[in-house]
N, C-alpha and C positions, 0 to 999 in steps of 0.2 A: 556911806560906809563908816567915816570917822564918827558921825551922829551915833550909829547904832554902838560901837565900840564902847564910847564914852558913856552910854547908858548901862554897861553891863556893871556890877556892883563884883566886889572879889570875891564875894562868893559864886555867881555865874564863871567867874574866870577861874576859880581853884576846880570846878566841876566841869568846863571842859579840857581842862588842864589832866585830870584826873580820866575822863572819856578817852583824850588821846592816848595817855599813855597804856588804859586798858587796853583798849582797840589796838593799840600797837603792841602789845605783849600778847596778844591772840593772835594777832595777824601772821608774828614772829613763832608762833606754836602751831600755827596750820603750816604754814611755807618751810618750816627749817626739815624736817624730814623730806620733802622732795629734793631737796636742795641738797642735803646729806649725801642722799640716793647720788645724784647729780655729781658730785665730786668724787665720790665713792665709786661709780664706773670710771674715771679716768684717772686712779690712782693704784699707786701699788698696793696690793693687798696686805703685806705684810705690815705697812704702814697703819691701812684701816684694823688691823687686827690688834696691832698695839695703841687702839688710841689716838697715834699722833694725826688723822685725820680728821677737822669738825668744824673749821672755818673753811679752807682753802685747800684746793688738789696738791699731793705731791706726790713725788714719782709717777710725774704725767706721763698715761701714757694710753692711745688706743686700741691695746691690742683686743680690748672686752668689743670695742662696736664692731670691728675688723672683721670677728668672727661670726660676730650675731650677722652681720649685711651680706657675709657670702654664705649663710646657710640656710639651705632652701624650705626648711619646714618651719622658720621664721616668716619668711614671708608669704608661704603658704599658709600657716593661719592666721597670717594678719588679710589677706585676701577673703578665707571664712569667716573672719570677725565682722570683716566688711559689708559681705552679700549677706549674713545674718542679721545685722545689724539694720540693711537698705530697708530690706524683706521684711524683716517684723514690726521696723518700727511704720512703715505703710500701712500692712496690715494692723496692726493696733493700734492706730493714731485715727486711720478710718471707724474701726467698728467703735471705739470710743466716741468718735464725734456721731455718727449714725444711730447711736444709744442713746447720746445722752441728750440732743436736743428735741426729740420726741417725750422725750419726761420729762423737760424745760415747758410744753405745750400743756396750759390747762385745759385743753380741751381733748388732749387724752384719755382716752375711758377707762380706768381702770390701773391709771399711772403710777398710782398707790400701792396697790396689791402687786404689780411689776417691780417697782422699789423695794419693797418687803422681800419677795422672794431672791430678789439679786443682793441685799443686805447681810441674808440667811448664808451664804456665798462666802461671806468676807467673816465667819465662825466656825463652819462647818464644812469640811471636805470629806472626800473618798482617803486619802492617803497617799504614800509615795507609790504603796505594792498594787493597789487599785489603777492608780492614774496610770504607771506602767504595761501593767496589763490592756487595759485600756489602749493605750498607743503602740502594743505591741499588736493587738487585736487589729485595728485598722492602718496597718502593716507603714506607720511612720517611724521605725525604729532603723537609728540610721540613715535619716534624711533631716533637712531642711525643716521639714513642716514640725518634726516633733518639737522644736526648739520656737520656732514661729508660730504656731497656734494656741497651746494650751495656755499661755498665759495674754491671749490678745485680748483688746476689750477688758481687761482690769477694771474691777466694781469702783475702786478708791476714784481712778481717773475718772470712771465715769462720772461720781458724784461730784468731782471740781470743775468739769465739764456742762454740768448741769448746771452748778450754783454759777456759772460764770455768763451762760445763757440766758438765764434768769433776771441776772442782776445787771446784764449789760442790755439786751434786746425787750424794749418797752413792746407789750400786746400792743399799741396804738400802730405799730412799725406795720405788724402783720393785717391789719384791721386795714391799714391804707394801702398796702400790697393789693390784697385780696381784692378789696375794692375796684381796684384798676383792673380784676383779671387775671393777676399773679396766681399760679400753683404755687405748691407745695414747696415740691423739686425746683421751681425757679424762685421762689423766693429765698429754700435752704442754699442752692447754691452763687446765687447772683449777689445778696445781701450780708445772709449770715455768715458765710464762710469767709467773707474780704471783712465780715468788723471782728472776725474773731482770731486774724491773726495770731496776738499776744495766747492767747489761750492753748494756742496750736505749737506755737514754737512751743511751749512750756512741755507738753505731752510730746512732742518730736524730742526733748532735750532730755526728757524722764528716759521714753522710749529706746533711745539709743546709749546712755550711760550704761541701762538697766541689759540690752542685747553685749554692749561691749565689754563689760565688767562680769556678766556672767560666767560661769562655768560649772556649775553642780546639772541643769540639765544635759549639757554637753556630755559630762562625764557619767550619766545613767545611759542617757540613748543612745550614744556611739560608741562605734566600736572600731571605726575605720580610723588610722591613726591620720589618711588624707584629708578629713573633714572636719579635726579639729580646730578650733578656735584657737587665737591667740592667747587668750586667756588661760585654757587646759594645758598649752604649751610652755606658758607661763607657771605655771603649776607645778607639773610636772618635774620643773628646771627648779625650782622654790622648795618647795616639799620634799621631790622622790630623788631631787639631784639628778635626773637625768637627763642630760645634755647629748645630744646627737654627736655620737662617733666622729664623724666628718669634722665636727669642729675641735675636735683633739687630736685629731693625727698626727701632727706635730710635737704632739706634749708625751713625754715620756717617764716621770717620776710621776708619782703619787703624790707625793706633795705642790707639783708646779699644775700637775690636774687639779687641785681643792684652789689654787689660787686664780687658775686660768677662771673654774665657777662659778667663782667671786665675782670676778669681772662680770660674765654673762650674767648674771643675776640681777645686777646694777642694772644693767646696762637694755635689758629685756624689759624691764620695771619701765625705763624713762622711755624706752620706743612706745611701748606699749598705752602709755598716757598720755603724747604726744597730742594723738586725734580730737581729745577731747578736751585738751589744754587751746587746739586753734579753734574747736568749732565754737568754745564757749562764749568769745567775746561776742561773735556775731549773734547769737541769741541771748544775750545778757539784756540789754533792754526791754524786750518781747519778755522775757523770764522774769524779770521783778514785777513788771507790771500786771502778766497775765496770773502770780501766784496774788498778788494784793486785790485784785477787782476777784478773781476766784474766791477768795476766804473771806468777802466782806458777808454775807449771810448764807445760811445752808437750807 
């Protein structure tokens, strides 16, 4: 280690000198808004309104989580966020991989003209007033599925699903499978599926930011206020300001309601990011590795 050190010339050391302090002036420009957020629910509003909030909480206080944990249509669509989120990203992690490693196979007939026309896909749509009709026609308006189908199987995922198939699983693998007698079905699921881990968290990790952070489908296809999303509820409280009665009953000025708000607003934000602040670490490894072996050729 002292060998390596001693070889580095001052200009190597002025340039990682210069790396860290970039990296850390980004680092500090991604993290300081959550962080904001973060102090900002357990502080007096009147404080963050003048300013004096922007390192450290004052006029601590919990009365913003207090509200938000006893009010049920919080945690009712944090529940929907959830089964939305289980539900699509299964379904779309399946037909993703079910798609893409048959166009991984040169010996698919016709793989080419399949790719063509699912490429055509990712240019050219129906529209919003199309796709509506559409899902109003086969009567998924207001459920589950309108949210979980129309976007499973994503062309983009497929093609890094492909390129990762490709570049990871040698034709020789399949050539000595077969040899011995192996199918299809038992060679995609006994082989391919356990070396493609990395590849799979990555599309699980897409799949569920992309179900949890959603909310413009939400917001076309339901109409039931039961089955929204955290996210629409999140919304809702952000945008329209509207904050469920039950958590104001107590508040009686106009002005202690825009401050109570505040609170919930903060405070809805960091519940709300929670989920995907813990699942991350544990797909962090599986997530670099499966996007770098992914992009190495297309």
């Amino acid at each position: 280690m002292n060998t390596l050190l001693s070889r580095k010339t001052k200009g190597d050391m002025l340039f990682d000198a210069a790396n860290y302090i970039l990296l850390t002036l980004i680092m500090l420009t991604v993290l300081y808004p959550l962080y904001f957020i973060l102090i900002a629910s357990i502080s007096d509003p009147n404080l963050v309104y003048s300013g004096e909030v922007w390192l450290f909480p004052r006029g601590f206080t919990w009365d913003g989580y207090d509200r938000i944990f006893n009010d049920s249509s919080i945690w009712r669509g944090y529940a929907n966020s959830i089964l939305y989120a289980v539900v699509g990203t299964l379904i779309g992690v399946s037909l993703t991989v079910l798609a893409a490693y048959p166009l991984s196979r040169k010996d698919l007939v016709g793989r080419g003209t399949i790719m063509w026309f699912l490429l055509a896909t990712m240019f050219f749509s129906g529209g919003l007033i199309p796709t509506y009709l559409l899902i109003k026609d086969l009567n998924m308006l207001n459920t589950i599925w309108a949210l979980a189908l129309p976007g499973a199987g994503g062309v983009f995922n497929i093609i890094i699903v492909r390129t990762f198939f490709q570049s990871s699983l040698p034709d020789e693998m399949w050539e000595a499978a077969s040899i011995d007698g192996c199918s299809n079905w038992r060679y995609f699921l006994s082989i391919v599926l356990p070396l493609s881990k990395a590849i799979i968290a990555v599309m699980v990790l897409y799949h569920i930011v992309g179900f949890w952070n959603g909310f413009f489908d939400a917001l076309i296809y339901l109409n039931d206020e039961k089955k929204y999303p955290l996210q629409l509820v999140l919304r809702n409280i952000l945008v329209q300001n509207q904050v469920n009665a039950n958590m104001m009953v107590d508040v009686e000025s106009y002005a202690a309601k825009m401050r109570v708000t505040e609170l919930i607003k903060y405070g809805v934000i960091i519940v709300s990011s929670l989920p995907l602040l813990i699942l991350y670490p544990f797909l962090q490894k599986y997530f670099v590795k499966g996007v770098m072996i992914g992009s190495i050729k297309g």
